[in-house]
Backbone as CSV, one residue per row, in Angstrom:
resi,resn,N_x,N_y,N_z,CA_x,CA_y,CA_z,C_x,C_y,C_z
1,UNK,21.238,-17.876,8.391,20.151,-18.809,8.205,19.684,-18.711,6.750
2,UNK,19.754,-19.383,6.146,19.134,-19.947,5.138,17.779,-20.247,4.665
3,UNK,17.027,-19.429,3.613,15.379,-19.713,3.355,15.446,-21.090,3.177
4,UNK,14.332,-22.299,3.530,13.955,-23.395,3.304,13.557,-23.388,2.135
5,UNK,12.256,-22.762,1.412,11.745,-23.050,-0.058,11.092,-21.919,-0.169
6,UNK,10.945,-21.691,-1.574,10.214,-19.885,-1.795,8.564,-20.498,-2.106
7,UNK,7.677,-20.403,-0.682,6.566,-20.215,-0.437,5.448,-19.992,-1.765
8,UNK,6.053,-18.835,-2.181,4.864,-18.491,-3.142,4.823,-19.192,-4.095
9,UNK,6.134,-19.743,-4.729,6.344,-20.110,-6.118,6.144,-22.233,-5.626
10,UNK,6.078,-22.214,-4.566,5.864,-23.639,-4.112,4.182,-24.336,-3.990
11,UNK,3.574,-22.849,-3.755,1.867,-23.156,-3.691,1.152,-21.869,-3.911
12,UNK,1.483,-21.608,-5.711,1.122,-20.400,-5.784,-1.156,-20.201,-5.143
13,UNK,-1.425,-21.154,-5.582,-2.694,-20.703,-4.939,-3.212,-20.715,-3.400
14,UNK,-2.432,-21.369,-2.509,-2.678,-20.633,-1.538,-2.157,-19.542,-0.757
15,UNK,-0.545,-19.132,-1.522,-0.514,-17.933,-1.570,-0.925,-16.338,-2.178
16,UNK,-1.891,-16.798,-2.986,-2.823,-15.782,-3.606,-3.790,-16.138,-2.683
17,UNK,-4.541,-17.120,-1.302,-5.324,-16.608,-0.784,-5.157,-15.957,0.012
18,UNK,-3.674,-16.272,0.806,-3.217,-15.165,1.797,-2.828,-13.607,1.153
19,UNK,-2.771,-13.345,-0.081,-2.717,-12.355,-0.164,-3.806,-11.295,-0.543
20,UNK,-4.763,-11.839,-0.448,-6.372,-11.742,-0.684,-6.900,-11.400,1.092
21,UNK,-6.232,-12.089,1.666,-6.596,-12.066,3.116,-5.747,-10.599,3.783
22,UNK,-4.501,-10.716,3.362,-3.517,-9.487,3.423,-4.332,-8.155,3.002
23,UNK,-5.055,-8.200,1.748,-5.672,-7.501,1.203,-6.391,-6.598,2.013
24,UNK,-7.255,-7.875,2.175,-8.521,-7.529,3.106,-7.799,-6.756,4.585
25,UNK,-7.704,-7.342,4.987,-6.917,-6.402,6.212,-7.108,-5.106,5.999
26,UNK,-6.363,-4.397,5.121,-6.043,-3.400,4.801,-7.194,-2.580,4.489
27,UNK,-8.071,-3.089,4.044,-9.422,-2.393,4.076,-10.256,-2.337,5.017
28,UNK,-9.939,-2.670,6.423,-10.914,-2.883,7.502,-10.655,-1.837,8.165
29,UNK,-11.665,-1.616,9.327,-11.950,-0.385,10.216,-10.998,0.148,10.850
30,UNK,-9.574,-1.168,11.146,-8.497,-0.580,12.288,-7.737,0.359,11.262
31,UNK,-7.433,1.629,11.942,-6.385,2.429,11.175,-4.954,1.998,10.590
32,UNK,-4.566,2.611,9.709,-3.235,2.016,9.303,-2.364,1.806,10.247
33,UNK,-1.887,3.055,10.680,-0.838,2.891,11.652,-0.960,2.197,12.996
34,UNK,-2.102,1.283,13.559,-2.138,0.799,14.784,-2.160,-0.744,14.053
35,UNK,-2.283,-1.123,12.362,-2.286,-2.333,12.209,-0.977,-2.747,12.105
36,UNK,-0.017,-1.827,11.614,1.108,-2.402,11.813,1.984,-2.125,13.331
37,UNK,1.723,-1.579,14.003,1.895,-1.900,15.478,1.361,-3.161,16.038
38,UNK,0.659,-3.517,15.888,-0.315,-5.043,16.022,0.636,-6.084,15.453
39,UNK,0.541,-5.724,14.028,1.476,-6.719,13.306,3.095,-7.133,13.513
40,UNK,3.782,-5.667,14.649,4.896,-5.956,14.838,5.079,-6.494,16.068
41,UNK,3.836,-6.519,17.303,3.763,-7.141,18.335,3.678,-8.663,18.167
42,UNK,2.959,-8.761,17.233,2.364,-10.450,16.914,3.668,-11.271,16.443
43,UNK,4.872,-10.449,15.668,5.753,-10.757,14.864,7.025,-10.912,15.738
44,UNK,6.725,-10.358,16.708,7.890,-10.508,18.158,7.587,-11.492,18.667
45,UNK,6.018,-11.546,19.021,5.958,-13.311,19.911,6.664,-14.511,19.340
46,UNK,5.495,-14.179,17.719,5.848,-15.358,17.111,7.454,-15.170,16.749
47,UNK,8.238,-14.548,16.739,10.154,-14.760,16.746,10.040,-14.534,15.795
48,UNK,9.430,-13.710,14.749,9.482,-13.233,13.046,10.267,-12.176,12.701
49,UNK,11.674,-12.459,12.573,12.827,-11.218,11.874,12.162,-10.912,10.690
50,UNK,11.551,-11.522,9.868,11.117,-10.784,8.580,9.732,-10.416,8.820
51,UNK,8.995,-10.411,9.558,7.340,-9.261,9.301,7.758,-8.333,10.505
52,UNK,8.655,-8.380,12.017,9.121,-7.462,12.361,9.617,-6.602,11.314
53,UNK,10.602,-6.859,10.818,11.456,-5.787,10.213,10.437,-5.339,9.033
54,UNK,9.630,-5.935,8.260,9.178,-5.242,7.071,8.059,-4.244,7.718
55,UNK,6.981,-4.820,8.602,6.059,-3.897,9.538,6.661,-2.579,10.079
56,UNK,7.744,-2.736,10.783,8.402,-1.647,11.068,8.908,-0.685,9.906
57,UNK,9.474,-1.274,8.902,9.846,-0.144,8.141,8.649,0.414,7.179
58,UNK,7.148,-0.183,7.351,5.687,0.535,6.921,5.363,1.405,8.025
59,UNK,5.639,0.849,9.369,5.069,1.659,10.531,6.061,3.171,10.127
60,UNK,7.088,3.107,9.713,8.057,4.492,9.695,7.430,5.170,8.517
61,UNK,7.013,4.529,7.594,6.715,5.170,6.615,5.630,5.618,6.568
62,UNK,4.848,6.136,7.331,3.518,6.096,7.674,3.583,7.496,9.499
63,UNK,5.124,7.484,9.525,5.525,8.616,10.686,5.481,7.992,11.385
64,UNK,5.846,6.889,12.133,6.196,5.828,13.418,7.522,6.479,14.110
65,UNK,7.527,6.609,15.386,8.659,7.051,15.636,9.412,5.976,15.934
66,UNK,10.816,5.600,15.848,11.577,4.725,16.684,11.335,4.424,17.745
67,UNK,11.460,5.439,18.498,11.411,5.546,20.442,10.134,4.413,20.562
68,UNK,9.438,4.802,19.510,8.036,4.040,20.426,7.875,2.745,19.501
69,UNK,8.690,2.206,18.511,8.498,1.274,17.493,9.696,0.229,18.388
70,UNK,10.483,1.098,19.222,11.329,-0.185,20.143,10.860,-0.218,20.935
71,UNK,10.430,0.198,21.517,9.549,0.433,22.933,7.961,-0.639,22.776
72,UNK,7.610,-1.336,21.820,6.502,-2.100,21.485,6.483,-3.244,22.580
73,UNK,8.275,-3.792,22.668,8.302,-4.925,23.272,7.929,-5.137,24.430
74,UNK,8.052,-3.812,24.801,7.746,-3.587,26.574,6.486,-2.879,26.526
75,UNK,5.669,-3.044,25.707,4.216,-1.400,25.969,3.998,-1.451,27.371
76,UNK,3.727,-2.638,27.961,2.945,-2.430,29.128,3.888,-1.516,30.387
77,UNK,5.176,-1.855,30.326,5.923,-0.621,30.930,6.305,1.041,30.275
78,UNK,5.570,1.087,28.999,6.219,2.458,28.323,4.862,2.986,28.776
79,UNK,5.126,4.299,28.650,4.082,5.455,28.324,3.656,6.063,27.012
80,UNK,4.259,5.424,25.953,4.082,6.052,24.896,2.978,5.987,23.799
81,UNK,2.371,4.829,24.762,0.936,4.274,24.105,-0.485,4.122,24.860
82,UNK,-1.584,5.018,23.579,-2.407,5.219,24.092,-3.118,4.565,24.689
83,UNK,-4.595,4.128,25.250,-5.210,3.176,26.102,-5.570,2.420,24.580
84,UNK,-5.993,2.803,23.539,-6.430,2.446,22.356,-5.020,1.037,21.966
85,UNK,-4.356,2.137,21.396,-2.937,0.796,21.131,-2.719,-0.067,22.396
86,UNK,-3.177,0.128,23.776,-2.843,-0.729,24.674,-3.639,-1.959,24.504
87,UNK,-4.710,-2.033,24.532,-5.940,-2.720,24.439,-5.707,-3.703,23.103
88,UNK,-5.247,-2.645,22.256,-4.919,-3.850,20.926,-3.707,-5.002,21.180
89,UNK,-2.392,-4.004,21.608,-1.434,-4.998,22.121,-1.795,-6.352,22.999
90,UNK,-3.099,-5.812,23.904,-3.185,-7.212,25.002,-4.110,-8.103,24.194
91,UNK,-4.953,-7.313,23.197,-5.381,-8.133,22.108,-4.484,-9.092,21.165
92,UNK,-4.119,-8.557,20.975,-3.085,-9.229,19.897,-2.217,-10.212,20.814
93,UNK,-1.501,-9.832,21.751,-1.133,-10.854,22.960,-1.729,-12.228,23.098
94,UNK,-2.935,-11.822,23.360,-4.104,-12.862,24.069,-4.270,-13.879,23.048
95,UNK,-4.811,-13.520,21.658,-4.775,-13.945,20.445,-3.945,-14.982,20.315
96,UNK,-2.799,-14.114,19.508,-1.751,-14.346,19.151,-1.259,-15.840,20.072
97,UNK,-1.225,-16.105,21.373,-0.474,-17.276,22.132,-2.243,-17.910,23.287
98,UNK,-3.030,-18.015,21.804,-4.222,-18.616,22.237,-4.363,-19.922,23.083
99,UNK,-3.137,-20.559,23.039,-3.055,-22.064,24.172,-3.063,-21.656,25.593
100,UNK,-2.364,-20.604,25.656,-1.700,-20.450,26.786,-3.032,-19.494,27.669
101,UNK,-3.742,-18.751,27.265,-4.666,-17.332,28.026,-6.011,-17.679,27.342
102,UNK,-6.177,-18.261,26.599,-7.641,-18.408,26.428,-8.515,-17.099,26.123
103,UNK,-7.750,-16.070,25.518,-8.211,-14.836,25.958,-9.269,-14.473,26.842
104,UNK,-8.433,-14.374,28.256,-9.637,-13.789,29.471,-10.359,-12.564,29.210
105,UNK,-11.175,-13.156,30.210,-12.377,-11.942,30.229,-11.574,-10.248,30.093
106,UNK,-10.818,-10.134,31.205,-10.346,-8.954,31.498,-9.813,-7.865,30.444
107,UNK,-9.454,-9.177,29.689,-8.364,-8.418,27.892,-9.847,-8.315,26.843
108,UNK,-10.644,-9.306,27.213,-11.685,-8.752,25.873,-12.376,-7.378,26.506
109,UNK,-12.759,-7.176,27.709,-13.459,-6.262,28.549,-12.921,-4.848,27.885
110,UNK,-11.182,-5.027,28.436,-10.481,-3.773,27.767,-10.598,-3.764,26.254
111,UNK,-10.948,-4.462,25.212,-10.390,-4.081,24.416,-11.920,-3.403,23.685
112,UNK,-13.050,-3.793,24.344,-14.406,-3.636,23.995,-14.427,-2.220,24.773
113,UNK,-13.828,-2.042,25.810,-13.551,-0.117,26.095,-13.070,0.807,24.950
114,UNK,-12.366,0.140,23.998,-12.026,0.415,22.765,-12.273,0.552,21.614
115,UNK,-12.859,-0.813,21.027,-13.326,-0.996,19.615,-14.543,-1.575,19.654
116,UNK,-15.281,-0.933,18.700,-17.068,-1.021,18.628,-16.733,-3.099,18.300
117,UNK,-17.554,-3.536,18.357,-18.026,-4.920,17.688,-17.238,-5.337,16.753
118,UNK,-17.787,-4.797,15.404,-17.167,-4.962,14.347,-15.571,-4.616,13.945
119,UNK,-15.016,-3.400,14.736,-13.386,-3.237,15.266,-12.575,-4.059,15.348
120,UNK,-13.674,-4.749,16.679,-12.789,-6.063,17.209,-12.168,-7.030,16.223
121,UNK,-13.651,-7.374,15.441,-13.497,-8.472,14.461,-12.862,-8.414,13.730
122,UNK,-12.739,-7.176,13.184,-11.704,-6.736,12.428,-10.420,-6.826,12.767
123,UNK,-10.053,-6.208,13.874,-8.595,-6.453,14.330,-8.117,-7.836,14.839
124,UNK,-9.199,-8.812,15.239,-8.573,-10.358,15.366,-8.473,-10.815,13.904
125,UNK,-8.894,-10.543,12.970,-8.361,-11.016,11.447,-7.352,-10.677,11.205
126,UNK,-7.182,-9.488,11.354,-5.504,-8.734,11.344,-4.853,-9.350,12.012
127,UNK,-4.811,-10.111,13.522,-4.309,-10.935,13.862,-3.908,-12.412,13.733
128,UNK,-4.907,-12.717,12.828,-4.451,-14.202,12.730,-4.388,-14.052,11.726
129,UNK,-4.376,-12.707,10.420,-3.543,-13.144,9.290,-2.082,-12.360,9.216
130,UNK,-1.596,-11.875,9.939,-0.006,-11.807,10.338,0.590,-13.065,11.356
131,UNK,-0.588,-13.788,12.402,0.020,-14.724,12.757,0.429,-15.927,11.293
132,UNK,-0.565,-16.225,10.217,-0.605,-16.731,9.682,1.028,-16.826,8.793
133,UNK,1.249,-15.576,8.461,2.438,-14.943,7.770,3.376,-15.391,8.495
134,UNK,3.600,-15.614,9.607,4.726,-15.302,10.564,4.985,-16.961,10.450
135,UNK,3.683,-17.622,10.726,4.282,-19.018,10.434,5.109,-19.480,9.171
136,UNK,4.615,-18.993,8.246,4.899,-19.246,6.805,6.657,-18.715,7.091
137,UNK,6.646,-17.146,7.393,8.190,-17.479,7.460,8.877,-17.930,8.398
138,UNK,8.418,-17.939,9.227,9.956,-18.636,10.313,9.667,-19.912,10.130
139,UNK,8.913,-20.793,9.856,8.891,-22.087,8.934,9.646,-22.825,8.390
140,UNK,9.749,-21.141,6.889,10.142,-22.060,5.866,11.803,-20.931,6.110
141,UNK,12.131,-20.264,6.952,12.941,-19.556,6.925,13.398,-18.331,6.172
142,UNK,12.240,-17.170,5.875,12.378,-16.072,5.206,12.899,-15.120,6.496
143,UNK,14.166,-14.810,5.629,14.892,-13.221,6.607,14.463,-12.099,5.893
144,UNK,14.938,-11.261,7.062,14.951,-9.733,6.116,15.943,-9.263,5.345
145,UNK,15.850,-9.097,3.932,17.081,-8.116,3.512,17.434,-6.974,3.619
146,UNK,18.621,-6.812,3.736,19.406,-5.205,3.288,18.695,-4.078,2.477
């Protein structure tokens, strides 16, 4: 598959706001290593070979194990994740394919067993700015390289 057009160099200013937004992320309350678990769940729905693969190889770099970085696709059948990362996954789930779940009561309930207020808010930004990403590449067709 073939990239469609190089994004950044096509609209450099609204790709300096997403990366301002990227930014921001990174400075918010959710810990490193559960944002890119988030980010590689969101990156599976949305069918993203390139923020899967780049998330994953931050989640490793950061001590992610494999076992449990393949095991994402299935959390709700693994054991390898805490009630904390669970809650985010059904977050990010719920989010992430907002037509379809409306995010029910039951997934905000759990995820407020979890993250104070401001957490939350935090981690649905993290969510809709990797959903955001994910559009941009499978879009315009960015893979992962070698």
């Amino acid at each position: 598959m073939n990239p469609r057009l190089d994004y950044y160099s096509a609209s450099p200013k609204a790709m300096k706001a997403m990366i301002a937004m990227e930014a921001l992320t990174g400075n918010l309350s959710i810990e490193a290593a559960l944002l890119h678990l988030v980010k590689i769940r969101a990156s599976q729905l949305n069918g993203c070979a390139f923020c899967t693969d780049m998330h994953s190889v931050d989640a490793r770099r950061l001590g992610e194990t494999d076992r449990r970085l393949y095991s994402i696709v299935v959390w709700r059948d693994s054991g390898f994740f805490n009630p904390r990362e669970r809650a985010a996954f059904a977050w990010t789930e719920a989010v992430t394919l907002l037509s379809e779940s409306h995010v029910p009561d039951d997934v905000y309930t759990q995820a407020r067993e979890q993250f104070s207020e401001g957490e939350l808010v935090d981690l649905t930004i993290a969510v809709t700015t990797i959903n955001s990403w994910n559009r941009l590449a499978v879009s315009f067709r960015q893979t992962p390289s070698d």
